[in-house]
N, C-alpha and C positions, 0 to 999 in steps of 0.2 A: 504494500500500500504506500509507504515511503517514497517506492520510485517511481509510482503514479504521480504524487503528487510535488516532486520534484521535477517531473515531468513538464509536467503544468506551469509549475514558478518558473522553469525557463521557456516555456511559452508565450509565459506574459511578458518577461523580461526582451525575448528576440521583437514579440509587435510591439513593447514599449520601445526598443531600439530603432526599430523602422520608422515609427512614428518621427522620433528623437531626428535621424534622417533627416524624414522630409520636412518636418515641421520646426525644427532647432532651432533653424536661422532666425526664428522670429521673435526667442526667445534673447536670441543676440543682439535684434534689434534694443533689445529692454534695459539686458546686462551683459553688457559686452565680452565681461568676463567668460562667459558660456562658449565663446569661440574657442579657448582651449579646450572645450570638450568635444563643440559639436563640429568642428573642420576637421577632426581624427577622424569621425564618427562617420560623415557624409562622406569622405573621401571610399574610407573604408564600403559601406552602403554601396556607392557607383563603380567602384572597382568590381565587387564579387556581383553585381548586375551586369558590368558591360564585358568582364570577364567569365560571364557564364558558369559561374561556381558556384558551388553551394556552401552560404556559412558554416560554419563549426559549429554554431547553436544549434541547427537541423540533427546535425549527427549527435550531440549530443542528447537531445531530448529523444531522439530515436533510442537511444543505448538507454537511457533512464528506460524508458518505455516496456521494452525487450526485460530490462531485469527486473523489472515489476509485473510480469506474465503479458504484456500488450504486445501487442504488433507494433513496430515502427512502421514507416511510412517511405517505398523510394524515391519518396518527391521534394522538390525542394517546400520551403518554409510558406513560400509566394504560391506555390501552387495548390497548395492543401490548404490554405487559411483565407488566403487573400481574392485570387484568383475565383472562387466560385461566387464569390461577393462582388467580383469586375465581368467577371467573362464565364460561361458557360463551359467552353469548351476545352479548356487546360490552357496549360504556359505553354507557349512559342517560344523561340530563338527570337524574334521579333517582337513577341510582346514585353519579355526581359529588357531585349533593346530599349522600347520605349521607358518602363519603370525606373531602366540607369538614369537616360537620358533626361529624364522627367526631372527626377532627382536632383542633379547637377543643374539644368536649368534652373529650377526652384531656388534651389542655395546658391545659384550664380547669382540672382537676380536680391536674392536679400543683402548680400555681402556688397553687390556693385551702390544697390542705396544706403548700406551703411559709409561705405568709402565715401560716397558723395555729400553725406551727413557731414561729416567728419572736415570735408574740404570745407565747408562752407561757415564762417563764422556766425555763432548765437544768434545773433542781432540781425543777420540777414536772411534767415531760416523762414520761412514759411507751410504752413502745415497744410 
């Protein structure tokens, strides 16, 4: 029962981390300080997406899984959780593609308006 529910904790912990991913940056908008966590994080994220790998979290939660009597699963994280919630029909090599790319654009796009924050002095800031 243990490794069920260890199971689990790293389930929430990998979609809290996707989450973290894609949604970080906005959190760096806040406190900037969060960039040390969250540019590891997304970097990492768009890597094992555009490089077509499977996290270590996946295999891990499969192995908890296995030694608490469950089946693991040989799909990746994206396509057993996420995937039925976006698309019908399973993960692609293309629909990965996009979820990197997505990614990266997203936290491109936060980071290029923090820089631009940053350039621009208090006083001439407008919201």
């Amino acid at each position: 029962m243990r490794y069920l529910v260890s199971a689990d904790i790293v389930l929430l912990l990998h979609a809290s981390f996707v989450l973290f991913v894609l949604l970080g940056g906005l959190a760096v908008l806040r406190w900037r300080r969060v960039a040390w966590f969250h540019l590891p994080a997304a970097l990492w994220g768009v890597i094992i997406e555009l490089g077509g790998w499977i996290c270590p979290l996946t295999y891990l939660e499969n192995h908890l899984r296995r030694m608490g009597g469950g089946a693991g699963y040989s799909v990746t994280f994206i396509e057993r959780y996420l995937m039925p919630l976006l698309y019908p029909l399973g993960l692609t090599r293309h629909t990965q593609l996009v979820f990197g790319i997505s990614a990266l654009l997203i936290n491109l796009a936060v980071y290029a308006r923090l820089r631009r924050k940053r350039r621009i002095p208090p006083n001439d800031r407008t919201i």
